[in-house]
C-alpha positions as CSV (number, residue, x, y, z in Angstrom):
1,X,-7.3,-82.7,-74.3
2,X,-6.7,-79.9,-71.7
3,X,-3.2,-79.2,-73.2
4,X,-4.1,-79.2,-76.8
5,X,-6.8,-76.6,-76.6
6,X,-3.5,-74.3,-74.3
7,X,-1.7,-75.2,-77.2
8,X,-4.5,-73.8,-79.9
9,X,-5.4,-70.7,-78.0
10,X,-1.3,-69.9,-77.8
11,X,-1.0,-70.7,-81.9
12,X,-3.9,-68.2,-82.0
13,X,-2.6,-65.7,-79.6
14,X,0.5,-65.7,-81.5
15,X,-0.5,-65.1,-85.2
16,X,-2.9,-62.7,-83.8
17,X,0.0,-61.0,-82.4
18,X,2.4,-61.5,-85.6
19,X,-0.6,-60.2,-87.6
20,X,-1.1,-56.9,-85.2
21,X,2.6,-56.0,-85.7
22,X,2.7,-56.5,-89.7
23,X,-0.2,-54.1,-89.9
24,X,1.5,-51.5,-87.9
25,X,5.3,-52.2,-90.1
26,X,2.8,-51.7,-93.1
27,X,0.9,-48.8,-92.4
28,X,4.7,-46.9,-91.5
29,X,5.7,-48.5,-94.5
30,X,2.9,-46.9,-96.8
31,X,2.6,-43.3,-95.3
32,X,6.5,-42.5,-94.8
33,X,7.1,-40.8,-97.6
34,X,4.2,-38.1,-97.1
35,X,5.3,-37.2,-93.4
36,X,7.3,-34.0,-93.2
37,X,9.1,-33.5,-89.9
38,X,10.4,-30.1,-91.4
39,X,8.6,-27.0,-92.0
40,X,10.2,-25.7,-94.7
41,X,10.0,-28.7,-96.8
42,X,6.0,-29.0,-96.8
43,X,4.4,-28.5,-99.7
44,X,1.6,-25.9,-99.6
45,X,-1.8,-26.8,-99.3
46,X,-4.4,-24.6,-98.5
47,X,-6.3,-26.7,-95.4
48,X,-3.9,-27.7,-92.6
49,X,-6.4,-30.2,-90.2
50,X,-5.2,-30.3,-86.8
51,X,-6.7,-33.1,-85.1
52,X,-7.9,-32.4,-81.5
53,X,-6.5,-33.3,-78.1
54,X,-7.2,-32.3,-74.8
55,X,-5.3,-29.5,-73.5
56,X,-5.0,-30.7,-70.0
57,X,-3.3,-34.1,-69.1
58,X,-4.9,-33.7,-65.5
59,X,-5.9,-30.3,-63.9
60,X,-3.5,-27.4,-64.2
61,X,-1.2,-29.5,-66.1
62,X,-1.1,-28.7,-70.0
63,X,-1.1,-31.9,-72.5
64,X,2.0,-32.3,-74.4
65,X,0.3,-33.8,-77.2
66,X,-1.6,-30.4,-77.3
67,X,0.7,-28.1,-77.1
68,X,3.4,-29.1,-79.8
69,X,0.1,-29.8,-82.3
70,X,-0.9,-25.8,-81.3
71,X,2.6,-24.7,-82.0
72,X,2.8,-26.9,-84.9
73,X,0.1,-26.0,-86.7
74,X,1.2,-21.8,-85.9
75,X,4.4,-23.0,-87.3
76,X,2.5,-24.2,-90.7
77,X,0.5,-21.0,-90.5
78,X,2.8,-18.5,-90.3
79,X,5.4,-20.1,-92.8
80,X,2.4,-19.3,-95.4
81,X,2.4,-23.6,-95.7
82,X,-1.1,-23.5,-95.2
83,X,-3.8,-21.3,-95.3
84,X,-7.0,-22.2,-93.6
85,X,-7.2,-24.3,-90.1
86,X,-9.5,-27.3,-89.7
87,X,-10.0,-28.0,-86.2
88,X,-11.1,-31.3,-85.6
89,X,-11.6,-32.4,-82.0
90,X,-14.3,-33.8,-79.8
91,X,-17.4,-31.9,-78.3
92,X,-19.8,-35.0,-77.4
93,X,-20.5,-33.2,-73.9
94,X,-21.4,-29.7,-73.0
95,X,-18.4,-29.1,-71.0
96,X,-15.8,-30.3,-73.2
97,X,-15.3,-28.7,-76.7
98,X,-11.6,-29.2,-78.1
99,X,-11.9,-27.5,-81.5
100,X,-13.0,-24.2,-79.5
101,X,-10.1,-24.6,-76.9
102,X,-8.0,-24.8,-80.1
103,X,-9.5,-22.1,-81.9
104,X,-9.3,-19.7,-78.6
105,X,-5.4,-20.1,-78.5
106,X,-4.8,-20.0,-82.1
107,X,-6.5,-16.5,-82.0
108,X,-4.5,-15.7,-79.3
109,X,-1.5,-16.7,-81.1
110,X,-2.0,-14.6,-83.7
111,X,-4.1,-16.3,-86.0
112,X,-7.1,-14.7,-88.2
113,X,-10.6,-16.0,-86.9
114,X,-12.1,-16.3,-90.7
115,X,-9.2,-18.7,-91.5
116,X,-9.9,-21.4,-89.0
117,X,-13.0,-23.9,-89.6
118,X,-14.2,-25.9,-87.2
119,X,-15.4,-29.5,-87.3
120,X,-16.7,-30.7,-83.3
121,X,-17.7,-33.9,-84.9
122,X,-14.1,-35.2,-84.9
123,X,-14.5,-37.9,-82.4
124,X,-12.2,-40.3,-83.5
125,X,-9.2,-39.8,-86.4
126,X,-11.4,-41.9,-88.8
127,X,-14.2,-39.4,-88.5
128,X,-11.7,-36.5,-88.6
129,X,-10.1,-37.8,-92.3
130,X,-13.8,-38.4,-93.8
131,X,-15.2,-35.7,-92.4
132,X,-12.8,-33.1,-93.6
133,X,-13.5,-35.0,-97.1
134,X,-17.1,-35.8,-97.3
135,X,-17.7,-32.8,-95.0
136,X,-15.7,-30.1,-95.6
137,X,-15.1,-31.0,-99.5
138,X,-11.4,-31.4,-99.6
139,X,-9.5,-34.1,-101.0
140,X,-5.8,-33.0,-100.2
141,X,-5.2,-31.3,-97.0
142,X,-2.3,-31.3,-94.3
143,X,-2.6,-33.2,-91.5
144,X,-0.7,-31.9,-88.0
145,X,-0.1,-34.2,-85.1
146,X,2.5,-36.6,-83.7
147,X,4.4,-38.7,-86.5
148,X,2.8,-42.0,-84.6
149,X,-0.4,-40.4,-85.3
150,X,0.3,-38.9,-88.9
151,X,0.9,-42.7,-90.1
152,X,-2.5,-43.9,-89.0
153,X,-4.4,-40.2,-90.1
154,X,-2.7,-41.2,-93.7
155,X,-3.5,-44.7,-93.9
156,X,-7.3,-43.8,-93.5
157,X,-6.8,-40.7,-95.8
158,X,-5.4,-43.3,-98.7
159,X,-7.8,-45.8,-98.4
160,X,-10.3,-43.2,-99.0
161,X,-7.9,-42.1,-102.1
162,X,-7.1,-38.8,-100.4
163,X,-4.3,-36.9,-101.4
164,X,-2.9,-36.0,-98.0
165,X,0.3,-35.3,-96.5
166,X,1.1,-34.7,-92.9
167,X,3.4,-32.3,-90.7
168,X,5.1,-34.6,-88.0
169,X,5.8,-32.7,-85.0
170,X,7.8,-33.8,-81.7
171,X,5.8,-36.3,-79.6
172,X,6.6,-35.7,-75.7
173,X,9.2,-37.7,-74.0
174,X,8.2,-41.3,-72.5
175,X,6.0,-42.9,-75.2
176,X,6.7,-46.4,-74.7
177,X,2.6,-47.0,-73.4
178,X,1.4,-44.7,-75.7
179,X,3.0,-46.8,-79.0
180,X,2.1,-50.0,-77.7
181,X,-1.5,-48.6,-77.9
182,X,-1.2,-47.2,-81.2
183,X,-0.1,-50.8,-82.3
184,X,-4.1,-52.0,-81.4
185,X,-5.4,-49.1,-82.5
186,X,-3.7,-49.4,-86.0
187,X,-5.3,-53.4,-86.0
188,X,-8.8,-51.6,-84.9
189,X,-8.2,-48.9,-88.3
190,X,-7.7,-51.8,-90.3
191,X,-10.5,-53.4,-89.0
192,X,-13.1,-50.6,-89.3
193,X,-12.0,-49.8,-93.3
194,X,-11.1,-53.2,-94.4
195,X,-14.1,-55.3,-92.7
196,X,-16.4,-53.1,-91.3
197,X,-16.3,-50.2,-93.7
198,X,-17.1,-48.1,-90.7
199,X,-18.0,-44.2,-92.0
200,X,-17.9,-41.5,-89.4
201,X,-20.9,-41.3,-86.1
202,X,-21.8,-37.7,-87.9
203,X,-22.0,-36.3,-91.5
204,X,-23.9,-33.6,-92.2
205,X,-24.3,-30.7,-95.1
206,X,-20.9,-29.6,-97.0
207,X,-19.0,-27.2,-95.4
208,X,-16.6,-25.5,-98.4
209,X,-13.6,-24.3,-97.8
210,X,-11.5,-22.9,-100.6
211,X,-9.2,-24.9,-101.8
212,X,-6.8,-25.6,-104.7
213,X,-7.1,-30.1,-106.1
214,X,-3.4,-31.1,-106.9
215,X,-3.3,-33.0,-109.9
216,X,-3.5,-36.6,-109.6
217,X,-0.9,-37.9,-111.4
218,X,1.5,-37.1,-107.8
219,X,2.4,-40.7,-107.1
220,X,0.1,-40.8,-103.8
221,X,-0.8,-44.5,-103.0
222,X,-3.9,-46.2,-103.5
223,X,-4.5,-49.0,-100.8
224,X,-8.0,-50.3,-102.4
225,X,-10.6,-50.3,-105.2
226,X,-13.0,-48.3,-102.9
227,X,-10.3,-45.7,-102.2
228,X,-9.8,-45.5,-106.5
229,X,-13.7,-44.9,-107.0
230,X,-13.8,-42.5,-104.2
231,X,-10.8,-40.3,-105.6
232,X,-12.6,-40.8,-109.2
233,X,-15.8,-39.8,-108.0
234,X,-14.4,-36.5,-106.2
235,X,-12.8,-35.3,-109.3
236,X,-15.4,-35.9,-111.5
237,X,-17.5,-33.6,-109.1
238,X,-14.8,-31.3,-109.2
C-alpha cells in the first residue's frame, strides 16, 4: 500500500514537473518574436515601461538587474525609440520607493522630468502590464528589462490583448538560480491569468499619457477570448 501511494505522489511530481517546463517552452515560444535585443531595430513607441528592481543587491553593492534596466531604458530614450518613461516598481513601505530611485538617476542621466510617469503600485509584473493598461491608458508600450523577464511581461501583456513589445537587455553573469525561479514563477503567471484571473492589488483613476494606438491588424498574438474582448473593448474607447 505504502509503495503505491510513493509511486502516485512520484507520477504526480513528475507531470507536475513536465507541465512547469511546457509552460515555460511556451511562453518563450509565443513572445520571441516581439523581443528586441538591439536598439536600433525597435520600433518606436511612445511609452517605454521599465519595470522596477532594487538598486542595491546588499548594501553598497549596486543590483545588476538595475543597472543594465537604467542604462537600457537611457539607451531607448536617447535613440528617440521611446518617448515617455513608465516607471513601475514597488513602494509598499515608507523607506523603500523604486520608481523614485529610478526617476532620480534617470534625471541625473540626462533625462527630462515631464517625460517620466511614475506608477509605485507596480508590485509584481502582473500589476505592472495592467496597470500601465487599465491605469495609465495605453495598449502598446515597450517593455525594458532582462530577456528572461521580457517573455513573462509579454505573456501577461497578450493575454490581456496588449500590443506590446519589449527591449531585451543583458542579464548579469551567473543566472542559473535565478532561471530556475523564473520557471515557477512562469507556472504561478499562468496560474493567476488562466485560473485565478488575478487583477492587480491597486487600480485607481486613469493616468493618460500621450500616446499613438498602432493599428491592429500587426500580427501580435492573442492567447485567449478574454484577451480579444479586452483589445476590442480598448479600441472601441479609443
Amino acid at each position: 500500500m505504502l509503495k503505491r501511494i510513493i509511486i502516485s505522489l512520484l507520477v504526480i511530481f513528475g507531470f507536475f514537473i513536465i507541465m512547469v517546463i511546457a509552460i515555460d517552452r511556451w511562453v518563450s515560444w509565443k513572445t520571441t518574436l516581439y523581443i528586441y535585443e538591439e536598439v536600433q531595430l525597435l520600433p518606436h513607441r511612445e511609452v517605454g515601461v521599465v519595470l522596477g528592481t532594487a538598486k542595491y543587491y546588499r548594501r553598497g553593492v549596486i543590483n545588476q538587474f538595475y543597472r543594465y534596466r537604467m542604462q537600457g531604458a537611457l539607451n531607448a530614450y536617447n535613440s528617440g525609440k521611446i518617448s515617455y518613461l513608465l516607471l513601475s516598481g514597488d513602494n509598499a513601505q515608507r523607506n523603500y520607493n523604486e520608481p523614485k530611485t529610478m526617476r532620480r538617476d534617470l534625471i541625473t542621466a540626462g533625462v527630462a522630468p515631464a517625460d517620466i510617469v511614475l506608477d509605485y503600485a507596480g508590485f509584481r509584473t502582473l500589476d505592472s502590464i495592467v496597470r500601465t493598461h487599465k491605469v495609465f491608458a495605453t495598449n502598446d508600450f515597450t517593455i525594458i528589462t532582462q530577456r528572461f523577464h521580457c517573455e513573462r511581461a509579454l505573456f501577461i501583456a497578450f493575454y490581456m490583448g496588449l500590443q506590446a513589445q519589449c527591449y531585451a537587455i543583458p542579464s548579469p553573469k551567473n543566472m542559473f538560480l535565478v532561471r530556475i525561479r523564473e520557471v515557477f514563477a512562469r507556472f504561478s503567471t499562468f496560474v493567476d491569468l488562466y485560473i485565478f484571473k488575478r487583477e492587480p492589488r491597486f487600480l485607481g483613476p486613469k493616468i493618460q499619457i500621450p500616446a499613438v494606438i498602432i493599428p491592429s491588424d500587426t500580427g501580435y498574438p492573442e492567447l485567449s477570448e478574454l484577451g480579444r474582448e479586452r483589445g476590442i473593448e480598448k479600441r472601441k474607447n479609443h
